[in-house]
VOGU-3710 file (C-alpha; in Angstrom, 3 decimals, decimal comma):
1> xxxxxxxxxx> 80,314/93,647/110,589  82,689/90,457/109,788  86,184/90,207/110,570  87,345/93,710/110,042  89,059/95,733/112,741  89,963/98,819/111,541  87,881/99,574/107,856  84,750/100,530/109,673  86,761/102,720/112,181  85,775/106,711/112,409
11> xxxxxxxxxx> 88,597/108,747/111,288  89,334/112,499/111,571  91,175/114,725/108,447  92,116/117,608/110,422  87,932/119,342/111,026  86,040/116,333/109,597  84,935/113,221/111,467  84,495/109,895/108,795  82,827/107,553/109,938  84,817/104,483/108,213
21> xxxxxxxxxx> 87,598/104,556/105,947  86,194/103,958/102,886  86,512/106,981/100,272  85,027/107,043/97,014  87,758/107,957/94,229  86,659/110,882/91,778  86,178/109,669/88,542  84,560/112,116/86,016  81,207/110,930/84,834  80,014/113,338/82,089
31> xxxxxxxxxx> 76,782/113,213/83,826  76,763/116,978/84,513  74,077/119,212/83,028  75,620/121,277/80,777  78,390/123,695/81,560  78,543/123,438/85,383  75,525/122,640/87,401  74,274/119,466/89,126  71,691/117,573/87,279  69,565/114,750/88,680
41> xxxxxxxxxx> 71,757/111,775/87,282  74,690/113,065/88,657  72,732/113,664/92,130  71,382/110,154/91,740  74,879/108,577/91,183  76,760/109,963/93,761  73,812/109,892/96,158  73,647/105,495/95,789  77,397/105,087/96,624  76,346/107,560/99,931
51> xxxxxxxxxx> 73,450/105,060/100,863  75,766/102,020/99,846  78,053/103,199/102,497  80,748/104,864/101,594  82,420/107,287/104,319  84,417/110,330/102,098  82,408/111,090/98,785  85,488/112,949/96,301  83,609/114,307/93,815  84,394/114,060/90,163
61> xxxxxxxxxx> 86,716/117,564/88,771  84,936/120,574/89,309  86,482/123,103/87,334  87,136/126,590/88,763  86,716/128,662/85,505  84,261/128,683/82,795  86,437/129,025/80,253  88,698/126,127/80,734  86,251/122,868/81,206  87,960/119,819/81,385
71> xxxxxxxxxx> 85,343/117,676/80,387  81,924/118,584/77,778  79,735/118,271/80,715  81,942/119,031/83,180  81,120/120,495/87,244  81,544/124,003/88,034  82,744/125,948/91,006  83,606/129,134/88,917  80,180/131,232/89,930  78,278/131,742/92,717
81> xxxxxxxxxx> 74,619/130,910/90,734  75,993/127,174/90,996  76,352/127,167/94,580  72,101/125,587/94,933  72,712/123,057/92,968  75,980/121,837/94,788  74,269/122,095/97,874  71,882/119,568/96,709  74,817/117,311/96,017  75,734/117,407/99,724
91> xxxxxxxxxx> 72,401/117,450/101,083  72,193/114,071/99,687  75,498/112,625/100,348  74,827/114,056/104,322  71,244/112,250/104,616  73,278/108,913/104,451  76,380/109,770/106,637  78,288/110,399/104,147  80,970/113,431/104,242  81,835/115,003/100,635
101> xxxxxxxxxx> 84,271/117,135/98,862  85,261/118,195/95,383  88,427/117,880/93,729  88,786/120,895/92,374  91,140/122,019/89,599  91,926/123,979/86,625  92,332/121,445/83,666  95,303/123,558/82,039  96,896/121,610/79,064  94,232/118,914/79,896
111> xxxxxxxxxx> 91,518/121,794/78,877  88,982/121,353/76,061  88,757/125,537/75,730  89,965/125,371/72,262  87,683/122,855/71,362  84,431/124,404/73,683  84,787/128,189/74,070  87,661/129,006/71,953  90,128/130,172/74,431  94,144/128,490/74,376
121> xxxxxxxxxx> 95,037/125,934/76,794  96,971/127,159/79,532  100,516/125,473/80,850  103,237/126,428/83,347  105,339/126,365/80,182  104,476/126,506/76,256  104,098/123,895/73,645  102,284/121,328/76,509  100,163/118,808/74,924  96,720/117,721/75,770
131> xxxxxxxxxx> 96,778/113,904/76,077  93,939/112,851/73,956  93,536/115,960/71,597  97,248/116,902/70,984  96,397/120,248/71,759  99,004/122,674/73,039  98,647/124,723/75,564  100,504/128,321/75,852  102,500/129,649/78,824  101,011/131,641/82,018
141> xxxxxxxxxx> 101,999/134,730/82,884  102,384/135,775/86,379  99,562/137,382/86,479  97,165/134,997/84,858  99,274/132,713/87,623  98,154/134,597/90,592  94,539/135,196/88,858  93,869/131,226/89,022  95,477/130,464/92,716  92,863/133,452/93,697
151> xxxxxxxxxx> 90,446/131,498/91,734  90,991/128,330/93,834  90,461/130,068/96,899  87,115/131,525/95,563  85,800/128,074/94,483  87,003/126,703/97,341  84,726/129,060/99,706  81,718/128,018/97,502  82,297/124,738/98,095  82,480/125,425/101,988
161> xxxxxxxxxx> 79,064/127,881/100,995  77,574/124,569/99,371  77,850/122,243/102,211  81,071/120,360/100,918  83,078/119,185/104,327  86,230/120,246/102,553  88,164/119,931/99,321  90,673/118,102/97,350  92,978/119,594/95,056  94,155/118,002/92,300
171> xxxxxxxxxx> 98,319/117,972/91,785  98,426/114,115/90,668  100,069/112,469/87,481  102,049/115,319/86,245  98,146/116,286/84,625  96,151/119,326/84,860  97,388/122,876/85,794  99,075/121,578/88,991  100,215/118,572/88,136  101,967/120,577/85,165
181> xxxxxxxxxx> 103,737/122,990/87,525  104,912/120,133/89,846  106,272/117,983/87,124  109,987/118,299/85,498  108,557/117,208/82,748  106,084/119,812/81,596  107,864/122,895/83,830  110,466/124,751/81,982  109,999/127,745/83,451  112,952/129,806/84,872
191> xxxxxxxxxx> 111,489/132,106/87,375  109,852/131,939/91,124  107,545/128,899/89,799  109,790/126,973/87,845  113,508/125,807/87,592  114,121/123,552/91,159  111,803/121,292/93,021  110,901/123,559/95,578  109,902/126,267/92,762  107,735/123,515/90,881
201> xxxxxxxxxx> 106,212/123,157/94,305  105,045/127,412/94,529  102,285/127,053/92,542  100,418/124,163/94,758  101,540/126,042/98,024  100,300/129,356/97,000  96,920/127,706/96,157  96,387/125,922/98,976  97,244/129,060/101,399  94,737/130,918/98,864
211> xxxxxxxxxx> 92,068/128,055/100,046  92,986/128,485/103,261  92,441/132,401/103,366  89,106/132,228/101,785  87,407/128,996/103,033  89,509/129,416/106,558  91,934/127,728/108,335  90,025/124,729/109,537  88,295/123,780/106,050  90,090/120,271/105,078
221> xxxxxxxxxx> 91,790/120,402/102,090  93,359/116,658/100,730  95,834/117,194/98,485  96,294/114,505/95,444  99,623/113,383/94,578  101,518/110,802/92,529  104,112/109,337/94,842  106,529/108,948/92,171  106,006/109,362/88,665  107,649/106,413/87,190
231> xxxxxxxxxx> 109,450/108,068/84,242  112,907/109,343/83,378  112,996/112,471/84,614  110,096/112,201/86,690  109,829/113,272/90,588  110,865/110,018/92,503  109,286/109,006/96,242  112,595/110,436/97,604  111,488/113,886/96,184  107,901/113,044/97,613
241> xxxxxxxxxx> 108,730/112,251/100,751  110,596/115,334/100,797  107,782/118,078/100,119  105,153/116,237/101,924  106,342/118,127/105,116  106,652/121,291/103,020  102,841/120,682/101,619  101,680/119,975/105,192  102,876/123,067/106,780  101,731/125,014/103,822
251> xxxxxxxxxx> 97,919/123,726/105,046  97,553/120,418/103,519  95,496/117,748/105,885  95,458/115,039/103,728  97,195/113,144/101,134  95,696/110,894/99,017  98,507/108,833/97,081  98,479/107,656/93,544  101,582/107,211/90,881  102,296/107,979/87,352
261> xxxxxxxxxx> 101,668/110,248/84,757  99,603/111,121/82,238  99,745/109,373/79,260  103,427/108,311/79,534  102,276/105,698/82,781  98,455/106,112/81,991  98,025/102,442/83,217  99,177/103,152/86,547  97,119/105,994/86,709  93,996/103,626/86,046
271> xxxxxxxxxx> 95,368/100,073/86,223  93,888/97,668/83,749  93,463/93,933/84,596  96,915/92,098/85,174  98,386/94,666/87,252  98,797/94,009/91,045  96,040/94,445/93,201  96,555/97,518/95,922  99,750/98,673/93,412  100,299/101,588/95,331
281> xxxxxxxxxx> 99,854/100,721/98,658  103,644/100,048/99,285  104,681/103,593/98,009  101,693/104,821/99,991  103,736/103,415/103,337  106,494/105,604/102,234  104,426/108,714/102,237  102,871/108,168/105,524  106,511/107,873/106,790  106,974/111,093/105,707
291> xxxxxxxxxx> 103,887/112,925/107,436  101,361/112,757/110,464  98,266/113,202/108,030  96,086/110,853/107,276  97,366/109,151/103,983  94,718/107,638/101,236  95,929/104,981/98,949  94,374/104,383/95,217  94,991/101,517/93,001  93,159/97,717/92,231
301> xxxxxxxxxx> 92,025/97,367/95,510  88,598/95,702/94,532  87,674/93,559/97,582  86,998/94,716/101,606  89,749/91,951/102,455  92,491/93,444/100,660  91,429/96,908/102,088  91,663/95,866/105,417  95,109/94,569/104,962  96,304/97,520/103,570
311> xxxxxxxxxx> 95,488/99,092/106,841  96,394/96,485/109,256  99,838/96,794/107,401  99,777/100,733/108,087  100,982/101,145/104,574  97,852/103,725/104,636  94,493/105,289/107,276  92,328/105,059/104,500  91,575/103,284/101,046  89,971/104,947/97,813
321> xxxxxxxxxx> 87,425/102,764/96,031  87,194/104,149/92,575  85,952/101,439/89,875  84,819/99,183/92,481  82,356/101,297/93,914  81,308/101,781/90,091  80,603/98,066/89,723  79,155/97,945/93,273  77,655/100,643/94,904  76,533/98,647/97,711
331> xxxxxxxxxx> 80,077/97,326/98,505  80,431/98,949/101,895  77,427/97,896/103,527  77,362/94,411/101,971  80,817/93,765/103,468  79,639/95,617/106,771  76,841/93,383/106,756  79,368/89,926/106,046  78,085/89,532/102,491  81,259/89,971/100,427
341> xxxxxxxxxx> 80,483/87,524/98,129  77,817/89,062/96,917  79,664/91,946/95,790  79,685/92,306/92,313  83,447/92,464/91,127  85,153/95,017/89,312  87,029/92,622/86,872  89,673/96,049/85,562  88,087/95,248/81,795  87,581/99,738/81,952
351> xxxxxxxxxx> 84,964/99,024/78,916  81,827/100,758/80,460  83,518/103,213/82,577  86,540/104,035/80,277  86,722/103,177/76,803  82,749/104,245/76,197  82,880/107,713/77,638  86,125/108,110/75,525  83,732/106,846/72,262  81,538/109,191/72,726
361> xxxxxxxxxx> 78,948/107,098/75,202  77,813/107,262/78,732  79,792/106,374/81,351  78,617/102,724/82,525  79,696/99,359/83,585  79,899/95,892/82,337  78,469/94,547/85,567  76,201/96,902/86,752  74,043/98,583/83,657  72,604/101,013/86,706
371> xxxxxxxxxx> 75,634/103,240/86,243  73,928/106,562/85,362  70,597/105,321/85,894  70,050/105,140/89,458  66,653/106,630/90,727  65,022/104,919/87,787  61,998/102,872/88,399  61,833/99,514/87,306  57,960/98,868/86,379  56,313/96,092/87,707
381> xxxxxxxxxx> 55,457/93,410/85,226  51,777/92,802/85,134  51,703/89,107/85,448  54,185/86,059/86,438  55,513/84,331/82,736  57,299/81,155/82,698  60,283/82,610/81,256  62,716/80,230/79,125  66,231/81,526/78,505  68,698/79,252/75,693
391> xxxxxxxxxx> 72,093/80,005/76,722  73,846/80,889/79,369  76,238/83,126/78,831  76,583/86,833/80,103  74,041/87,877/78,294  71,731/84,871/79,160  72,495/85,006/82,802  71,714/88,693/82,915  68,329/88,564/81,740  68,101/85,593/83,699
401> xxxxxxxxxx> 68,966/87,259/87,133  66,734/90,130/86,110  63,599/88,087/85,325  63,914/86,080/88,350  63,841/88,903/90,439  60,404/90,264/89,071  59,060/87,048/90,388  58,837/85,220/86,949  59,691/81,483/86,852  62,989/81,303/84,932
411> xxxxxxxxxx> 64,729/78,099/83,563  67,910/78,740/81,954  69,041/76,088/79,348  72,988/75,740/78,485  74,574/73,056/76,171  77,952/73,466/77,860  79,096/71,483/81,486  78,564/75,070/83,482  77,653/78,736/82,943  79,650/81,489/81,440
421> xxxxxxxxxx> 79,919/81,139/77,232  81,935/83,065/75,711  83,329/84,241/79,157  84,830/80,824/79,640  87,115/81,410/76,826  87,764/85,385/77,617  89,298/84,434/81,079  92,081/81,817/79,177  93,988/85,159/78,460  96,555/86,016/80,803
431> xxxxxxxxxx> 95,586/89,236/82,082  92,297/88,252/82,387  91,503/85,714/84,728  89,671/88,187/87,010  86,738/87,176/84,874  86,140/84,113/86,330  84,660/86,511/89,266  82,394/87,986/87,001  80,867/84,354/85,613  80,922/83,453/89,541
441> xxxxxxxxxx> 78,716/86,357/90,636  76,453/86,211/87,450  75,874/82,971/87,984  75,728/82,869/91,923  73,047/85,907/91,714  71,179/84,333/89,291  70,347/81,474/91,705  70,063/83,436/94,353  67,548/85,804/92,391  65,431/82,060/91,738
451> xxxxxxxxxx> 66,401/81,191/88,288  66,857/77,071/87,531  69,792/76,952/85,660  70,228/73,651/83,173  73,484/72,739/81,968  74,429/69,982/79,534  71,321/70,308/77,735  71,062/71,503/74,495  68,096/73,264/73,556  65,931/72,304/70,238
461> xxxxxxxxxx> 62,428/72,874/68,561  60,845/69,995/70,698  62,080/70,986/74,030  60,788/74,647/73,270  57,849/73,165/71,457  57,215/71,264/75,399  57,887/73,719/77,653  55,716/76,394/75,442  57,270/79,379/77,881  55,488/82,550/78,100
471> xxxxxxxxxx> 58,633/84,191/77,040  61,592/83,107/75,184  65,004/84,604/75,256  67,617/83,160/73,022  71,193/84,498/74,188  73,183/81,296/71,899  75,876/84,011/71,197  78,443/83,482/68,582  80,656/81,377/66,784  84,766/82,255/65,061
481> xxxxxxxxxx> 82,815/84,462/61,605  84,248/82,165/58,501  84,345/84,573/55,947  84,311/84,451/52,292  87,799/84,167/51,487  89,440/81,027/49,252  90,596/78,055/51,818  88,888/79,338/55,184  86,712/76,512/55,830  89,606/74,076/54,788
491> xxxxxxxxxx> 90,323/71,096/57,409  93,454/71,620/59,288  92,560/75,900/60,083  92,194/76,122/63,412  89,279/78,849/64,848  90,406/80,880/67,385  87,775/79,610/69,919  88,487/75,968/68,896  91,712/76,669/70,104  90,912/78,819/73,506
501> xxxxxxxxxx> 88,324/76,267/74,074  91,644/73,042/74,149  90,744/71,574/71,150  93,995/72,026/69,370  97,161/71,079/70,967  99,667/73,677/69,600  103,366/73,160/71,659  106,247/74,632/69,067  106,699/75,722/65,511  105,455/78,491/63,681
511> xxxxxxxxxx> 102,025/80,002/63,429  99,995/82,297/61,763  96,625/84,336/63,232  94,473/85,541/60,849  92,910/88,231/62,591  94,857/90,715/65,041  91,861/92,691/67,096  91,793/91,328/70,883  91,121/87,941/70,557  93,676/87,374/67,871
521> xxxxxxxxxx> 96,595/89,303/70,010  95,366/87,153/73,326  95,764/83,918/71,731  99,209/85,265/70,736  99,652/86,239/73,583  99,284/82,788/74,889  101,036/80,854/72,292  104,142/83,119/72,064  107,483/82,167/73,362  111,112/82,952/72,469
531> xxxxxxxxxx> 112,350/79,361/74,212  114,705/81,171/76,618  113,240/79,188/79,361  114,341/75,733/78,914  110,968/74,166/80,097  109,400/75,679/77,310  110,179/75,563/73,276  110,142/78,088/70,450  106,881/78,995/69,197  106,733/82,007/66,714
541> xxxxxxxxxx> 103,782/84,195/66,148  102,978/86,338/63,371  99,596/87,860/63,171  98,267/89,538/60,251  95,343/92,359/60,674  93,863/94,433/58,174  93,168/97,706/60,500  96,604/99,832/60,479  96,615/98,773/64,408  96,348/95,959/66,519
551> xxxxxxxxxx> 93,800/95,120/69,172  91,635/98,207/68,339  88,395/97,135/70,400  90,448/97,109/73,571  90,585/98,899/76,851  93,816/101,207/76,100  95,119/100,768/79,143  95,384/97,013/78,878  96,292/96,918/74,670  99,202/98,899/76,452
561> xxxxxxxxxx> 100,412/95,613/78,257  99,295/92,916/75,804  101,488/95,131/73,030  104,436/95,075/75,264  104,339/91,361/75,792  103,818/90,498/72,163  107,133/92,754/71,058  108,610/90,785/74,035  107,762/87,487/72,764  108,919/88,280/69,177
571> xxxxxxxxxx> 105,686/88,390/67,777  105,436/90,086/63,892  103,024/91,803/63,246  101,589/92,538/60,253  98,521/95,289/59,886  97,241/97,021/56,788  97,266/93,642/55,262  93,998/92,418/53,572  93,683/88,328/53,318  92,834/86,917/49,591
581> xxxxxxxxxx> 93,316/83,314/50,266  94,049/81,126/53,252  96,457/77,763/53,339  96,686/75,453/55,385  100,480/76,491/56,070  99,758/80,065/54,964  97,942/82,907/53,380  98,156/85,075/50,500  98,087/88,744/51,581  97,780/92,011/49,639
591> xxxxxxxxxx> 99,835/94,387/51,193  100,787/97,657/50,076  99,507/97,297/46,514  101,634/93,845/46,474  100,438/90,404/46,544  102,482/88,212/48,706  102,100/84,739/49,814  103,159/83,611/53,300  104,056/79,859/53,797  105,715/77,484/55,880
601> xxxxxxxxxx> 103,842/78,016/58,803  102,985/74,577/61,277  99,529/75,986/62,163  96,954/78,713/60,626  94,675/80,046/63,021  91,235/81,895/62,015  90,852/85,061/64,597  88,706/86,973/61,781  85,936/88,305/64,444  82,314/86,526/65,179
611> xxxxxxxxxx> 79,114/85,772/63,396  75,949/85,574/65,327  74,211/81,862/66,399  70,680/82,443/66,858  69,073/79,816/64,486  66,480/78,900/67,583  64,756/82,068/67,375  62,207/80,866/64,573  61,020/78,123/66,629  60,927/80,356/69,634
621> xxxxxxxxxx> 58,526/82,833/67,905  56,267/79,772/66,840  55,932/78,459/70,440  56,037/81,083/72,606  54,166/84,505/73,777  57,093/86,750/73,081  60,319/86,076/71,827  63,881/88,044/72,643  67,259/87,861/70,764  70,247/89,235/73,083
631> xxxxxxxxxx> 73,124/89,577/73,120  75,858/88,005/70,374  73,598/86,032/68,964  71,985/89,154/68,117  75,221/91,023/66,834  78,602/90,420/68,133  79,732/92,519/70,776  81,259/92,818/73,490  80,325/91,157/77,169  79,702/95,339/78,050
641> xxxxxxxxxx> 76,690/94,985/75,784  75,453/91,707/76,316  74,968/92,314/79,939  72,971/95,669/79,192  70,698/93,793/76,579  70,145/91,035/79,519  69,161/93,230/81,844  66,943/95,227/79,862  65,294/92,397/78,422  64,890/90,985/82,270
651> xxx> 63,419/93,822/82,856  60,673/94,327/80,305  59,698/90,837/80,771
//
């Protein structure tokens, strides 16, 4: 242990010793089997964050009746037949020291029902709806009311039955049944659970004193709660700090601290990249003020230092880890063990662990393709291959890193100064600078793993025709697509990663982007300024896209920010507009059935996607034993994939 005093100190909640202060967020995963029970990838996942380190496991939502999941594969705590199954949950968090609960919940207007078993969503008040379907819900009665608070004391005794060391219930972001109830903003009711703060407040008390009676008095029970909601008409940290004495002598030993709510303030709820690091830690403080429990904090805090702050500054007793522990699940004992650098960063991008599970995909993560697939063996590879790898970018570096570690020889070839590819240009964008970490690690593991790494050098038929590798993987990535419109290869349009890359000085005037997914609206972005500040001058944006929105391939949580600084800046922006022909001070545009030309502009600049560079791959089949194309060079994608590829070609090698 290096340098920290009080992160790796045991810590009671009320019954339950921890042995640092470390907790694992919950963060639903999908990886459930079915309707309810534990299946072996969910086991496995929670199971590697126990043996990384971690002190308090809080398990993903488990749901407390069938009928109202809140995910497709969602945890159950609604039946005693899934009580084995949970046990083997604990068993294996226990075998590594690890304590565990569930957060435990009724989804409410957040429930898929209509959409999985047919039943309404259920609200403290009618016409609720769901965030993501639109759904909405109908009202409780009081007797469905005190049905589900006697349903969270029986779930809460099978968790106790399971092995679980206590619970958390969920009452966070103005979301889910009690969230609802506790929120102004979706309670209308007028009787004993609705109308004043302290009414809102029933429904939570009554539950917990329902856990209490079942699962008994000295069963934990953490309690999670948005500080202050951040809206108009939202509960402030005033109002906080003035139940949190009302919710501790109701039975609550715990409070673990977030802000927002859901979708009004998702990005507080699960901060993109940009936002402050630790962003809740100072309205944490103010809850702590208010109460002698131990108080958890949530929110960007991605490194042990920062942690450790947080608690030498009492703003909190303990820190939850949620997407960092997802990137890393070794991140407790590596910085136990004084090897922080070599924990892989959560960079906030929320493509693997976010955005794909809301496509439709598994829940993983741009630095660590594991997610999901821990317990899986990686086969041996039958003999040592002199492995070459052309370009080193994520992609390159990945299967680089992975190689290496099998015990292959691996040289890594890149024509640029140093490492990174497209990544170099990705991190230019304001918000995103975090992923300078990411090339760091990438490239510090891949040396560390054994791989030779070449820059400055750009690779050709001779110099794969010399080094005749066993194995050639050609990760050359991608280049700004030119498509076939009139005028797009013309001198004097500027490519978007001509420009990223500083080589096109662009100071004032007007200018056009062709091109208005993410990389078009970052270089906006960038270039955009109204001239207010007098050390800058006036340079006006318009971007035209052809989708009817703009930066459709992000995170939403971050397109959230970049759209609010681009209607700051003044940017117009113009979507449902196809491109005929391109000028150099303008374009011609059909939009709405009407063909318009656009002119006058001081600069045109060509965001119109990628096309693939992978013209070495012929000569890499003719000299060498296998051959591998990965990553953008090929299909363009984003640095989520290219990793994955990398890794799974490292692999097979």
């Amino acid at each position: 242990m290096k340098d920290y005093k009080i992160l790796f100190k045991p810590i009671k909640i009320a019954s339950m010793t921890v042995k640092n202060r470390v907790v694992m967020a919950p963060m639903a995963t999908d990886f459930a089997d079915g309707e309810g029970p534990v299946s072996d990838k969910i086991r496995n996942y929670y199971e590697a964050r126990a043996r990384g380190g971690v002190g308090l496991i809080t398990v993903e939502v488990c749901s407390i009746d069938r009928l109202y999941p809140y995910i497709p594969r969602t945890l159950g705590l609604w039946d005693d037949s899934l009580i084995d199954g949970l046990k083997s949950l604990t068993d294996a968090a226990h075998r590594h020291g690890a304590k565990i609960i569930p957060q435990i919940a009724h989804p409410g207007p957040e429930s898929l029902s209509p959409i999985f078993t047919g039943e309404e969503a259920l609200g403290p008040s009618a016409g609720i709806r769901n965030g993501i379907t639109r759904m909405k819900c109908r009202e409780l009665s009081r007797s469905e009311i005190r049905d589900i608070i006697d349903r969270f004391g029986r779930a809460a005794l099978r968790a106790k039955q399971a092995g679980f060391d206590g619970v958390e219930f969920h009452a966070a972001h103005g979301y889910m049944l009690a969230g609802s109830f506790l929120s102004a903003l979706k309670n209308r009711r007028t009787d004993e659970y609705g109308g004043s703060l302290e009414r809102r407040l029933r429904f939570t008390i009554e539950s917990i004193e329902s856990i209490k009676k079942y699962a008994g008095d000295d069963f934990p029970v953490v309690i999670r709660i948005s500080a202050d909601e951040l809206v108009p008409g939202g509960r402030s940290i005033g109002e906080t700090q003035y139940i949190v004495p009302i919710l501790e002598s109701a039975g609550v030993d715990g409070f673990h601290v977030s802000a927002g709510v859901y979708p009004s303030t998702s990005w507080r709820v699960i901060p993109p990249a940009g936002t402050p690091f630790g962003i809740n830690a100072p309205l944490s403080k103010m809850v702590r003020d208010a109460t002698g429990k131990p108080v958890i904090v949530v929110g960007r805090i991605t490194s042990p230092g920062l942690a450790e702050s947080i608690l030498e500054r009492g703003e909190a007793d303990m820190v939850a880890l949620g997407r960092a522990l997802i990137a890393d699940p070794e991140f407790v004992n590596k910085a136990f063990e004084g090897r922080a650098d070599d924990i892989a960063p959560c960079i906030g991008c929320g493509l693997g662990c976010v955005t794909n599970r809301e496509k439709g995909g598994d829940m993983t993560c741009v630095i660590n393709p594991l997610v999901g697939h821990e317990g899986e063996p990686v086969p041996a590879p039958g003999r040592k291959k002199k492995v070459m790898v052309i370009g080193g970018g994520p992609a390159g570096l990945a299967a680089s890193r992975a190689a290496a570690s099998r015990g292959h020889d691996v040289i890594l070839y890149e024509m640029q100064d140093r490492p990174g590819g497209q990544l170099n240009l990705a991190c230019i964008a304001h918000s995103k600078r975090e992923i300078t970490g990411l090339i760091r690690h990438l490239t510090d593991q891949s040396i560390k793993a054994g791989v030779t790494i070449k820059t400055g050098i750009e690779a050709t038929e001779e110099l794969i025709a010399r080094e005749k590798p066993d194995v050639a993987v050609i990760a050359t990535g991608a280049r700004t697509c030119t498509p076939l419109i009139c005028g797009c290869g013309e001198s004097g349009i500027i490519c978007s990663r001509e420009f990223l890359a500083g080589g096109a000085d662009i100071d004032t005037g007007r200018v056009l982007i062709i091109g208005g997914g993410m990389v078009g609206c970052e270089v906006a972005e960038i270039l955009a300024s109204t001239g207010d500040n007098i050390s800058e001058g006036r340079t006006s944006v318009t971007i035209v896209e052809m989708n009817d929105i703009l930066g459709a391939d992000m995170y939403s949580e971050a397109r959230y920010f970049l759209m609010k600084e681009l209607r700051e800046k003044g940017v117009e922006m113009i979507t449902g507009a196809v491109v005929s022909r391109i000028f150099t001070d303008g374009a011609e545009i059909l939009l709405n059935g009407e063909t318009r030309e656009f002119h006058g502009y001081d600069h045109v600049i060509n965001a119109m996607g990628a096309e693939s560079v992978n013209g070495l791959a012929p000569f890499a089949e003719k000299y060498a034993g296998e051959t591998y194309v990965i990553g953008d060079a090929q299909q363009p994608r984003q640095a989520l994939q290219a990793i994955s590829e990398g890794y799974e070609v490292g692999n097979k090698i």
